[in-house]
Phi, psi and omega in degrees: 000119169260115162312137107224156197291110159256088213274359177276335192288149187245111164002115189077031159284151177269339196226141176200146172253129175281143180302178175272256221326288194316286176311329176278341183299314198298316195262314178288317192264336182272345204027027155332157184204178181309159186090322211290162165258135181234136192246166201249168167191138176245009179091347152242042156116302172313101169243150185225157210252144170189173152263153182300173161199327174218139161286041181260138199280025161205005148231052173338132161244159173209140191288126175264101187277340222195098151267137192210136222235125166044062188260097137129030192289121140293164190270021185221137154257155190236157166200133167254140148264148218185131184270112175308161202241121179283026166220096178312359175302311211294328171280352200258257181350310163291016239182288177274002176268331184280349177283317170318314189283291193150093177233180177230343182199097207263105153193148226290156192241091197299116143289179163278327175291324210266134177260025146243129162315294199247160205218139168256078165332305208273356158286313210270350152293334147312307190289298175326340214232319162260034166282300168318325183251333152296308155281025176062053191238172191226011182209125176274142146343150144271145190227107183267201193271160189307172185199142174258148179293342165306327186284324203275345185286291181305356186201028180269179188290125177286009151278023182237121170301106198243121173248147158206126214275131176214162142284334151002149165285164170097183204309109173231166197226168172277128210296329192262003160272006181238352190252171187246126176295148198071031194242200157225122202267127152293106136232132169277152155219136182276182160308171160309341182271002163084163194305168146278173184284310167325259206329312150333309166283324169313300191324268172334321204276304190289024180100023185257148179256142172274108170243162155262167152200056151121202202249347179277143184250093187323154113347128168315272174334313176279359165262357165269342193288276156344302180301300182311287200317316211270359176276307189323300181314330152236019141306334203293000000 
């Protein structure tokens, strides 16, 4: 199947021209020509199915046959919050393995703890975007803007079943004996220097539950990573 991301197209087109990124991706490098078949995806959910009718490498077109609605929509939503990591491979690397696994929503998150501040959005929605088209998905992640936690504390949805993973001492639950199956999931993960304890009791005080995920003490990125999985994993 060859993917490509289309976030402009509108539901039920008969027709669509691939951007010039896209179209030279089709003809120089995928070498496609008229006829072939190709599927579409715009990032909510929506794949479409066509043919080539012209190969040009910078307005490809294409006929569109097949619309197909909430394609590969799972039955739970996640949003992570997530302290950037100060080497941005590592957050860049978390970003495409949960867009691959299944995430609906990611944001970064200022600590007390944490040593980078600012985030390049339009860097790390390429990796997401191409995550998306490898694994043959039809939903992009939403990626907001950076937040310090007290603001982000003060205004996430009281409808989400909200965790928040530390190392910290005291009273913690295992994440999948505490989530509700089918539900929409919350979590924070902290810095590498992990929350401070203020930030901690803030968490807990507005509704956040204090979990593990497990006896090892993770990597920022392998523990929102672990957190996906162990949601995917108990959705099937």
């Amino acid at each position: 199947m060859q993917l490509f991301y289309t976030p402009d197209i509108l539901p039920h087109a008969k027709a669509y021209v691939l951007s010039e990124e896209e179209s030279k991706h089709a003809v120089r490098v995928l070498r496609l020509t008229e006829g072939q078949p190709v599927h579409l995806v715009d990032g909510r959910g929506g794949l479409y199915e066509g043919i080539i009718t012209e190969a040009h490498p910078k307005r490809t077109a294409i006929e569109i046959e097949v619309y197909n609605t909430n394609y590969g929509k799972r039955p739970y939503y996640l949003h992570v919050a997530i302290a950037p990591t100060k080497n941005m491979d590592r957050i860049e690397w978390f970003l495409e393995k949960a867009t691959e696994v299944g995430i609906d929503e990611i944001t970064p998150i200022i600590c007390d703890h944490s040593e980078r501040k600012e985030i390049k959005p339009e860097r790390l929605k390429k990796v997401m975007v191409a995550a998306m088209k490898q694994s043959l998905k039809a939903y992009l992640p939403k990626l907001n803007e950076a937040v310090k936690l007290p603001e982000f504390l003060g205004s996430s949805d009281a409808g989400l079943q909200k965790f928040i993973a530390h190392c910290a001492a005291g009273d913690k639950f295992f994440l999948t004996d505490r989530m509700e199956v089918a539900g929409r999931y919350l979590i924070l993960i902290g810095p590498e220097g992990d929350f401070s304890t203020p930030e901690i009791g803030a968490a807990v005080e507005t509704g956040y539950v204090p979990v593990t995920l497990g006896s090892a003490r993770l990597r920022t990125e392998t523990a929102a990573l672990m957190a996906c999985l162990e949601i995917a994993v108990a959705n099937r």
